[in-house]
Legacy VTK file of the C-alpha trace (Angstrom):
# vtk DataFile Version 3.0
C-alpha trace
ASCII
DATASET POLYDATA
POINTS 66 float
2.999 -3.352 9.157
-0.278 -4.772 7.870
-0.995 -8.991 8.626
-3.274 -10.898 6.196
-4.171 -14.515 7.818
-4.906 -16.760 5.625
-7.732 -19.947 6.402
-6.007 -23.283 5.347
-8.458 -24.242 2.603
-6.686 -27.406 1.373
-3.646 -29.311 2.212
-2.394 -27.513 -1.641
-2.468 -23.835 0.090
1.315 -22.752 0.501
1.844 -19.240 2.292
4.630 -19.609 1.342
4.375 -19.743 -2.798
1.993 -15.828 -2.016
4.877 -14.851 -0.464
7.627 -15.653 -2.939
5.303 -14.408 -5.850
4.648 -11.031 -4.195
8.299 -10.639 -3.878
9.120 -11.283 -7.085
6.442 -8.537 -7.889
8.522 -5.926 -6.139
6.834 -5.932 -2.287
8.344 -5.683 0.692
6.463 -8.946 2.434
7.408 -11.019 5.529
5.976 -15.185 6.315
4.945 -17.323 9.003
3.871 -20.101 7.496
3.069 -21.895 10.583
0.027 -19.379 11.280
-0.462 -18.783 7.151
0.330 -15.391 8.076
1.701 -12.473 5.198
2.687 -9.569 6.494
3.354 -5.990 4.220
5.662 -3.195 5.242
4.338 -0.489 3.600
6.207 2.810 3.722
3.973 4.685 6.525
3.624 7.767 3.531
1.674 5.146 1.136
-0.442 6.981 -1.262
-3.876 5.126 -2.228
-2.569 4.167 -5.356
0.763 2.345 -3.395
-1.762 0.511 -1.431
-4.372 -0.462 -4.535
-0.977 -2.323 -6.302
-1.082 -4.375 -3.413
-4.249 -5.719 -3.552
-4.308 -5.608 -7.306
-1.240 -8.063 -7.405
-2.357 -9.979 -3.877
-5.542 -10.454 -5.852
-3.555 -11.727 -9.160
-1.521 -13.826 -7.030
-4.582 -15.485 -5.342
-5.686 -16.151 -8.351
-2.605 -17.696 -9.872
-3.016 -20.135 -7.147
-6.456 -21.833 -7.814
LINES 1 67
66 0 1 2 3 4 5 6 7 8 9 10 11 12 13 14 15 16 17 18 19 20 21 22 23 24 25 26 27 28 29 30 31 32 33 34 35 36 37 38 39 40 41 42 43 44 45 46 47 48 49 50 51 52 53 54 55 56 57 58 59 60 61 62 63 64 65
């Protein structure tokens, strides 16, 4: 399991909206939105490329929300 902890820019940021998006990309994610905490599940045999699509859509998803 990999955390990503987000800093609460603005009162807009939702944890919780990155979360639903990256699910509905196809990742296995977990919440806490009371620490603005995202947490993967990766398979523990990722290859690079697995891992890249992660950031690649965590990136697109970051972006979707400025």
């Amino acid at each position: 399991m990999i955390a990503l902890e987000f800093r609460k820019s603005d009162d807009d940021f939702n944890v919780e909206w990155i979360f639903n998006e990256m699910l509905k990309r196809g990742f296995i994610v977990g919440v806490k939105p009371e620490a603005n905490l995202i947490r993967f599940m990766p398979a523990l045999t990722s290859e690079q490329s697995e891992m890249e699509s992660i950031l690649q859509n965590l990136n697109g998803v970051l972006q979707e929300s400025t």
